[in-house]
C-alpha positions in Angstrom: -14.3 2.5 9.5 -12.3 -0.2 11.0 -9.3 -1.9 9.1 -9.3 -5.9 8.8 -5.2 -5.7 9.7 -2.4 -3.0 10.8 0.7 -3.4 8.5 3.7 -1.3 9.1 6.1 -0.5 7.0 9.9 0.4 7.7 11.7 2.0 4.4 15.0 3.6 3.2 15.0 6.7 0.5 17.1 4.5 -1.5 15.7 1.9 -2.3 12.5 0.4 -4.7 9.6 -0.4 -2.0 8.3 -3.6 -3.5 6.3 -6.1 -1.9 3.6 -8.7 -2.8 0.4 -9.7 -0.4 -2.1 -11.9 -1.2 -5.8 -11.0 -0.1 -7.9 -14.8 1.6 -11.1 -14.7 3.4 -11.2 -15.9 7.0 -11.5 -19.7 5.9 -8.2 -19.2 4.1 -9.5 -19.1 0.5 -8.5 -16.5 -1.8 -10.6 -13.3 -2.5 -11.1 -13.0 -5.9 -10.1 -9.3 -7.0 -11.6 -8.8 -10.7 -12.7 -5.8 -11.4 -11.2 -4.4 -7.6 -9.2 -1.0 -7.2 -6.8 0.1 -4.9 -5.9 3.4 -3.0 -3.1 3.7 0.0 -2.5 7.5 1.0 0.9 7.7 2.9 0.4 10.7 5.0 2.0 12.9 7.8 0.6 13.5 11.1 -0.9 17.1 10.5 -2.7 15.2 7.5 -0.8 16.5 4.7 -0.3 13.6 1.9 3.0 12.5 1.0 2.4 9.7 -1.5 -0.5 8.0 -2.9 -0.4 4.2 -4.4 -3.7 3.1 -6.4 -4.1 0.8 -9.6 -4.9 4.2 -11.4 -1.3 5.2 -10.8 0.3 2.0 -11.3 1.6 1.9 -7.7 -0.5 -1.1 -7.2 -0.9 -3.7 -9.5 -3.3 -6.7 -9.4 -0.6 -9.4 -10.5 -3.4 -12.2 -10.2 -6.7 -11.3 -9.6 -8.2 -14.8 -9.3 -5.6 -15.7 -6.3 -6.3 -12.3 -4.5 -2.6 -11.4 -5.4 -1.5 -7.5 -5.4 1.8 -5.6 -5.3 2.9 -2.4 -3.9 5.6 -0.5 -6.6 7.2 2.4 -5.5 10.7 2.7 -7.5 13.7 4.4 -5.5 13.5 7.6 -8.1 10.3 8.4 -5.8 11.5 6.7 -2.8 14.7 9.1 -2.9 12.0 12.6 -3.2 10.3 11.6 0.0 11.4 13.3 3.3 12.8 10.4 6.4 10.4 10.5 9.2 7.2 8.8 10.4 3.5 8.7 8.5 0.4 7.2 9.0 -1.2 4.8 5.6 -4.3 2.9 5.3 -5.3 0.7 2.2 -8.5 0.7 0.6 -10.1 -1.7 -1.9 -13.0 -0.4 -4.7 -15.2 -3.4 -5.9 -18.7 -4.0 -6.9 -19.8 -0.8 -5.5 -18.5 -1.1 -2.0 -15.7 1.0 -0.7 -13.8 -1.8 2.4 -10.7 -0.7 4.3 -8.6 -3.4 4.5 -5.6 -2.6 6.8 -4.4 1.0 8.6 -1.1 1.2 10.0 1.8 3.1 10.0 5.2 3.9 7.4 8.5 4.6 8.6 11.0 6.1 6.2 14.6 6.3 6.9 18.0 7.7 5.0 19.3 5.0 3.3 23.5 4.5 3.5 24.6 3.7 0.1 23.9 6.0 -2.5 
């Protein structure tokens, strides 16, 4: 299954991962996302899963569906469990019965300074 974008992500352990995106069709208008779902496994290269967003888990959050806008939430208590290194992610949206891979890409977490 092919992946509309790649996003890639570069992290510290020490911080919250936050960050908004809004979802438009190819003539720029927004997708409506009533009634969608989200799932992004983080994983590492032998396949092993290291962190799972989805609406479910309240790691994603449809913050206006109407205007295709989401958010990614992972606070820095979870950010801090997660071990440095490199991991593969893709993000998949649920919605009137079709399952659409919207980006794949890749997550790059590294030791933060400060405390």
């Amino acid at each position: 299954m092919s992946a509309w974008y790649t996003v890639n992500f570069s992290l510290a352990n020490n911080a919250d991962w936050e960050q908004e995106f809004q979802m438009k069709d190819t003539a720029g208008a927004a997708i409506d996302l009533t009634g969608a779902a989200f799932e992004m496994d983080v994983r590492d290269r032998a396949g092993a899963e290291i962190l799972t967003l989805t609406t479910g888990n309240a790691r994603i959050v449809i913050t206006n569906a109407a205007a295709g806008n989401f958010k990614l939430i992972v606070p820095a208590s979870v950010m801090r469990t997660l071990p440095t290194g490199g991991y593969a992610h893709d993000l998949l949206r649920v919605q009137a019965g079709k399952t659409e891979r919207i980006w794949a890409g890749t997550v790059e977490i590294f030791k933060g300074v400060s405390a």
